[in-house]
C-alpha positions in Angstrom: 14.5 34.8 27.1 17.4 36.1 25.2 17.7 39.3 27.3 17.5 37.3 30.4 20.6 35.5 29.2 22.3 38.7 28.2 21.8 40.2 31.2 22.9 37.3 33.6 25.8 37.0 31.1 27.2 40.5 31.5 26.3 40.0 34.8 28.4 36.8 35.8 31.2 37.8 33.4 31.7 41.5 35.7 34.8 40.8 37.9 34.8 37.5 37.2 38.1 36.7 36.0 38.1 33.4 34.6 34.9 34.0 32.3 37.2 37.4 31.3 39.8 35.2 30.6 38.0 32.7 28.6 38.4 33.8 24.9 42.4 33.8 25.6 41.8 30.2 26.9 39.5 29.2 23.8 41.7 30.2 21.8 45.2 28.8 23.1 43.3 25.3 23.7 42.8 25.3 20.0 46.2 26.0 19.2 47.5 23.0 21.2 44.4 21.2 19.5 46.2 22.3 16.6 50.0 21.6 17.3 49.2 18.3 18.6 46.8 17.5 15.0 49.6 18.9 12.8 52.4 16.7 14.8 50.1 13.3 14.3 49.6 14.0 10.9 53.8 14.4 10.4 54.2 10.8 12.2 51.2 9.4 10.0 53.5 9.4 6.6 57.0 10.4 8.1 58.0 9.5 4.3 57.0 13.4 3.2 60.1 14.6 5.6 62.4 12.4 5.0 62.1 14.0 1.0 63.3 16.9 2.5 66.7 16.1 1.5 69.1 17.3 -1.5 72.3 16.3 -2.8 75.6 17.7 -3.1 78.6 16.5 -5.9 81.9 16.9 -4.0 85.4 14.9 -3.8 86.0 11.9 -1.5 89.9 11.7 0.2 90.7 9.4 -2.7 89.6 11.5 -5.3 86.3 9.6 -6.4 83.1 12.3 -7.0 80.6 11.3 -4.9 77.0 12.4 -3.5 76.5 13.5 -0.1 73.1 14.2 1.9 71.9 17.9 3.0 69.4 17.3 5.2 66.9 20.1 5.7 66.7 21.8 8.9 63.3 20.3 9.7 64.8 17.3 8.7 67.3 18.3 11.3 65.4 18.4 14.1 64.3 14.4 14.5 68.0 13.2 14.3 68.3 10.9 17.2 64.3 11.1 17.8 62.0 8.0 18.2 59.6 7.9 15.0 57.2 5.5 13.5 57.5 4.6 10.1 54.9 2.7 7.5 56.6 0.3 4.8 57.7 -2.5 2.8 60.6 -4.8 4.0 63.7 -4.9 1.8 65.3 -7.8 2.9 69.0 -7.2 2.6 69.9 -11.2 3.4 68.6 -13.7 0.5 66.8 -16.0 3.4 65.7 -16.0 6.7 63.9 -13.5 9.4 66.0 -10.2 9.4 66.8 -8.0 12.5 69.2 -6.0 9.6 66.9 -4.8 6.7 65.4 -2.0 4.2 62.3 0.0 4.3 60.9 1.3 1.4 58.0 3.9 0.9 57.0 1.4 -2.2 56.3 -2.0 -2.5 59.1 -4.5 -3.2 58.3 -3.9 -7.3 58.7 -0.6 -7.8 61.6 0.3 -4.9 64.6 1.8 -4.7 66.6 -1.0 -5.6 64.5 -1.5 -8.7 65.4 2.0 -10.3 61.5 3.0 -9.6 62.4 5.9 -6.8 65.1 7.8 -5.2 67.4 7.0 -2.4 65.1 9.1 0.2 62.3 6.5 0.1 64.3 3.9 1.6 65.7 3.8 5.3 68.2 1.1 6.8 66.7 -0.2 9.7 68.1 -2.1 12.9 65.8 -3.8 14.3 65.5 -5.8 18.3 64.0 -8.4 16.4 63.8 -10.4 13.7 61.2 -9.5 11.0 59.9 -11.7 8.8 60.0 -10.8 5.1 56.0 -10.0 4.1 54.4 -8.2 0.5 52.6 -6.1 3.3 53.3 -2.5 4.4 54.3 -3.0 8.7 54.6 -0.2 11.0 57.9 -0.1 12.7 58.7 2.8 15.5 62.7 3.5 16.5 64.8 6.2 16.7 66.8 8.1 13.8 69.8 8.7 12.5 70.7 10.8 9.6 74.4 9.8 7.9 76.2 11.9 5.5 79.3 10.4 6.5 79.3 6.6 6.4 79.2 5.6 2.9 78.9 2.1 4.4 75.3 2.8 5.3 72.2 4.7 4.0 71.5 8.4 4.5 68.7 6.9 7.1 69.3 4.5 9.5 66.9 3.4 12.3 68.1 2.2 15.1 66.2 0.1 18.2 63.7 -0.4 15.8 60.3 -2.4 17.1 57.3 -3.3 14.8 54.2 -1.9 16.5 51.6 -2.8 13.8 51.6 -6.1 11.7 49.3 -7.0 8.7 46.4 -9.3 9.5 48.2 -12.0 7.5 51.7 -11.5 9.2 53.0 -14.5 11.3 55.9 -14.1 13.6 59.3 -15.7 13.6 60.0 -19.3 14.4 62.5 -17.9 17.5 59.8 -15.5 18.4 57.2 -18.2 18.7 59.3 -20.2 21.0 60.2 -17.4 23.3 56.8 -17.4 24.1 
């Protein structure tokens, strides 16, 4: 049975040219397989690019030393890009639902703010709707913005921002509930 299959093999794959051509095709389909993997995997903890930042000491116009951002050139490369992002809410208002907030990497305990981590695992978000502060991690998905210019606003700011996955125990606004 195996030399039956070797012969009507070699005999289909002569002048056939798409059984000639398919160890080329095998093998590009599982490099797409493979970009497309490794690009999922980026957007499942976008956190791990956003560290791909360093600092520079330099003088402001007044004289003041201050720290600026140097994005890396990966880093680069999503400015202005739609990505989804996993984290805490920072509420930057003491009460209320917030379409203006933070998003930490960490829980509310151990953020940013706290002195538990560095600037890189927070992002300043801008949100079409107003989120209600929750101890649980959300999904958000918008479109960023690096800043090394505006020290009026964080080195990350995400704009349009939508939540696209909520916690089981997460209840909407009041103003959301009666648009519906």
């Amino acid at each position: 049975m195996g030399h039956r299959f070797r012969v009507f093999f070699r005999c289909a794959h002569e002048g056939n040219e798409y059984l000639s051509a398919m160890p080329r095709l095998l093998i590009a389909l599982c490099l797409v397989a493979g970009v497309s993997f490794v690009a999922r995997g980026q957007n499942q903890n976008f956190w791990q690019v956003l560290a791909e930042v360093g600092f520079q000491t330099r003088k402001d116009a007044g004289g003041s030393i201050i720290e600026t951002p140097v994005f890396s050139k990966n880093l680069k490369s999503y400015n202005g890009k739609k990505i989804k992002l996993k984290g805490f809410v920072i509420p930057i208002n003491e009460v209320g639902d917030q379409d203006k907030f933070m998003l930490s990497s960490l829980p509310f305990n151990v953020c940013y703010f706290c002195g538990a981590a560095g600037p890189e695992t927070v992002v300043e978000v801008i949100s079409e709707e107003s989120i209600r502060f929750n101890a649980k991690a959300i999904w958000i998905e918008g479109y960023l913005y690096l800043n090394d210019t505006d020290p009026d606003h964080h080195m990350y700011i995400i704009k349009s921002a939508q939540l696209t996955s909520l916690p089981s125990s997460y209840s909407r606004s009041k103003a959301d509930a009666n648009a519906r």
